[in-house]
C-alpha positions as a Python dict, from the first residue, in 0.01 Angstrom:
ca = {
    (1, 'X'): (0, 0, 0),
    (2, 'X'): (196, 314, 111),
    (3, 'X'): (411, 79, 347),
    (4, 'X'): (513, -162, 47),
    (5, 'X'): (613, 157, -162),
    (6, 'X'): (870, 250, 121),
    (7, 'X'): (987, -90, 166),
    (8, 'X'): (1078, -107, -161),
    (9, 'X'): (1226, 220, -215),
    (10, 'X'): (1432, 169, 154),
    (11, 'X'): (1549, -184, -22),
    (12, 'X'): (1642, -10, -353),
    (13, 'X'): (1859, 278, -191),
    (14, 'X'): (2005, 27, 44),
    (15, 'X'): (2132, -175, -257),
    (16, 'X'): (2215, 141, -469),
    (17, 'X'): (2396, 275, -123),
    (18, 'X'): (2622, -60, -134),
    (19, 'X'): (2671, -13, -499),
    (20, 'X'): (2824, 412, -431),
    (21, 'X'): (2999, 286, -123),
    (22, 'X'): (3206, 35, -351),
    (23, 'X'): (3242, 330, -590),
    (24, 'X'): (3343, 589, -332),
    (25, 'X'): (3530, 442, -39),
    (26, 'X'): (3665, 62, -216),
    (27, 'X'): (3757, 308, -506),
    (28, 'X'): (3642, -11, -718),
    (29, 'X'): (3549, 61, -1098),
    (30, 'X'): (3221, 72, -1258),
    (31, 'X'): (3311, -263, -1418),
    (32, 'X'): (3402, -415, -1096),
    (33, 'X'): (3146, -310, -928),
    (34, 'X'): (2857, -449, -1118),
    (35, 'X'): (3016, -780, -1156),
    (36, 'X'): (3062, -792, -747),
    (37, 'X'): (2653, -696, -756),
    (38, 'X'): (2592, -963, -993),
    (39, 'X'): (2785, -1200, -819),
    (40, 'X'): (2593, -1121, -527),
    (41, 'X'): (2260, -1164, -637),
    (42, 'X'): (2376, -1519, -777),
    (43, 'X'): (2531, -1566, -454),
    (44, 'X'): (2198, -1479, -230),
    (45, 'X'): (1958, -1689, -515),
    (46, 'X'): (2232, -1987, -460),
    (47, 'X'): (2171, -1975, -70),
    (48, 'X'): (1778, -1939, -122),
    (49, 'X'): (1801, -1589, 18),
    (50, 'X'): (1713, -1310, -310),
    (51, 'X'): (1327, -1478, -352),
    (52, 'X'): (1206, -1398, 49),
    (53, 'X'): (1409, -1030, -77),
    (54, 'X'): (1218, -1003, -391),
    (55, 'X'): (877, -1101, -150),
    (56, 'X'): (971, -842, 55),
    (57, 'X'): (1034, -568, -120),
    (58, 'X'): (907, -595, -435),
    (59, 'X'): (1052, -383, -698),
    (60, 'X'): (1323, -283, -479),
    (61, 'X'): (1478, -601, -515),
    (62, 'X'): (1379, -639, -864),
    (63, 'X'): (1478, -367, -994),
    (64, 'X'): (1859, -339, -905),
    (65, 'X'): (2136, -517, -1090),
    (66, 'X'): (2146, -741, -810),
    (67, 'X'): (1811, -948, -947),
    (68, 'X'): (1997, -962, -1305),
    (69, 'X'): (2242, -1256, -1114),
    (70, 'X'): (1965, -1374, -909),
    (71, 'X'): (1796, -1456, -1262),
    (72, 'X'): (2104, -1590, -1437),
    (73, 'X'): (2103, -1812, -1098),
    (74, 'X'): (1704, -1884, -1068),
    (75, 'X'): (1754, -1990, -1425),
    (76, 'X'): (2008, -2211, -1434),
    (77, 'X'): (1883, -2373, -1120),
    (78, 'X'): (1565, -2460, -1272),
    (79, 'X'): (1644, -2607, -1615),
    (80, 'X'): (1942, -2821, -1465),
    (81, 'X'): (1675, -2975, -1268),
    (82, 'X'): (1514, -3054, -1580),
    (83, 'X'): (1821, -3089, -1822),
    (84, 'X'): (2110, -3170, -1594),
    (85, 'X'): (2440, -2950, -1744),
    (86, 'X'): (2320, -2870, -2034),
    (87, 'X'): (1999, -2685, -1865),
    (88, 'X'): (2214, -2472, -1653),
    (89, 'X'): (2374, -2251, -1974),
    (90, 'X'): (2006, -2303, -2126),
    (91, 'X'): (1859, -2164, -1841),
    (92, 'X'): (2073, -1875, -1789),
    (93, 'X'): (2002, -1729, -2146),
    (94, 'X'): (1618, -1858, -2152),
    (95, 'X'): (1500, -1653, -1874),
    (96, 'X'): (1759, -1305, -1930),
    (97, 'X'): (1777, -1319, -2305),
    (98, 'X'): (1474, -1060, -2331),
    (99, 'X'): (1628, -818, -2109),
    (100, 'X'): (1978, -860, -2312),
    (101, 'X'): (1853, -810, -2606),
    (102, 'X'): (1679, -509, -2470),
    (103, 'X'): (1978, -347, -2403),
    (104, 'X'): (2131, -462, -2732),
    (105, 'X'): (1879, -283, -2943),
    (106, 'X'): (1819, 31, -2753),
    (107, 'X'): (2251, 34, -2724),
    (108, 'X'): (2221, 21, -3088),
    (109, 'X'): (1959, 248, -3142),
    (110, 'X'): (2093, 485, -2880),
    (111, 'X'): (2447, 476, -3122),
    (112, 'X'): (2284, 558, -3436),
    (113, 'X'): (2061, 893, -3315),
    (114, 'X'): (2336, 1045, -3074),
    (115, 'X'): (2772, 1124, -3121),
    (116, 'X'): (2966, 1052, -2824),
    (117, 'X'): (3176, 1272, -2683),
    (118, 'X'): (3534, 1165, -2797),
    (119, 'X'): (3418, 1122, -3165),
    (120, 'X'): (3476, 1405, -3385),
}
């Protein structure tokens, strides 16, 4: 049990690691950067790669923006099976839409009880 705790947090910092190293030495943006670790989750679910990841690591490789594309993918993949075209914008929303929303309310919520900075 100890072993799968430091296999996932090795996996975790790896990916977080990736995600500074864009920051620091690409100087890429914030923005930029999580669409390239999006992308690359979708990318590695596409080539049947993110799933023996997730197996391995657990919530290291869950818990990372990379899974968010590797669901958008995992979706998609499975309803177009189903539903042809149609199932792969279906399946995109079905499977992230609680984690959206998520961060649509608590965004909202988070707004209403604190100022930002550049607001007077």
């Amino acid at each position: 049990m100890t072993a799968s705790f430091l296999i996932a947090f090795v996996v975790g910092g790896l990916i977080c690691v990736i995600g500074q190293l864009l920051f620091d030495v690409a100087k890429l943006s914030p923005g930029h950067t999580l669409c390239l670790l999006v992308v690359s989750g979708a990318v590695l679910d596409g080539f049947g790669l993110y799933e023996p990841l997730i197996d391995f690591a657990g919530a290291g490789a869950t818990i990372p923006i990379t899974s968010f594309g590797n669901s958008l993918t995992h979706g998609a993949l499975q309803e177009a099976e189903k539903h042809g075209i149609v199932g792969v914008i279906t399946g995109m929303f079905e499977v992230t839409s609680s984690g959206i929303s998520a961060a649509i309310l608590f965004g909202f919520i988070a707004s209403l009880l604190f100022r930002s900075k550049g607001r007077p």
